[in-house]
N, C-alpha and C positions, 0 to 999 in steps of 0.2 A: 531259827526258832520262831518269832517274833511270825514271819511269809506263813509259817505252815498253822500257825493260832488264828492269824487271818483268814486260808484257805477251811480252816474246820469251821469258824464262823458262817462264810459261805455256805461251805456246805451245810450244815444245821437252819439256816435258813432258807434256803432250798428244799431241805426235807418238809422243813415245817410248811409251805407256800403247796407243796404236792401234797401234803397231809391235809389241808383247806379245800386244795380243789378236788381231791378223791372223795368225803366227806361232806365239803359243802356247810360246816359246822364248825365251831370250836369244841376239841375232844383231847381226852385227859393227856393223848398221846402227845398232842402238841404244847398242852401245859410241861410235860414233863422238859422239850425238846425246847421250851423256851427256858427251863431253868438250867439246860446246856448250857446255850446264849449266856445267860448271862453271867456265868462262872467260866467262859472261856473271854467274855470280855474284862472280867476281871482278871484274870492271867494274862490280856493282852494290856492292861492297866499296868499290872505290877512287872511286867517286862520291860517297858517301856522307860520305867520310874528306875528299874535296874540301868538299865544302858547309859538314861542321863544321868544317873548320881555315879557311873565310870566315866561317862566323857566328863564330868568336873572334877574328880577325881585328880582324872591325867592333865587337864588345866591349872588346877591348881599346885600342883604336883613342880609346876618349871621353878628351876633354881630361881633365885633371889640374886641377883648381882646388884652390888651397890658401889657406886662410882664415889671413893674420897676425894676430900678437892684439899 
């Protein structure tokens, strides 16, 4: 999940970088194609925030043994 939010990033930046050099300008196109960007960096934020609060999750998660003496 996580590869493919990064590969769409790519690509949207890509697009936007061939939208500059065919135009030569900033154009609405590429306003739009940054507000991609950054609502797929915010889904790559909040994926991120998912995985680590499961890896502590299953960390915290280990039984408790206590040794009486």
């Amino acid at each position: 999940m996580i590869q493919e939010l990064y590969k769409q990033k790519q690509s949207l930046e890509l697009k936007w970088q061939q939208e500059h050099i065919d135009n030569g300008k900033y154009t609405l196109n590429m306003t739009l194609i940054d507000h991609t960007i950054k609502k797929v960096i915010t889904d790559i934020k909040l994926e991120e925030a998912r995985i680590a609060n499961l890896e502590n999750k299953v960390e915290n998660s280990a039984p408790q043994v206590s040794v009486a003496t």
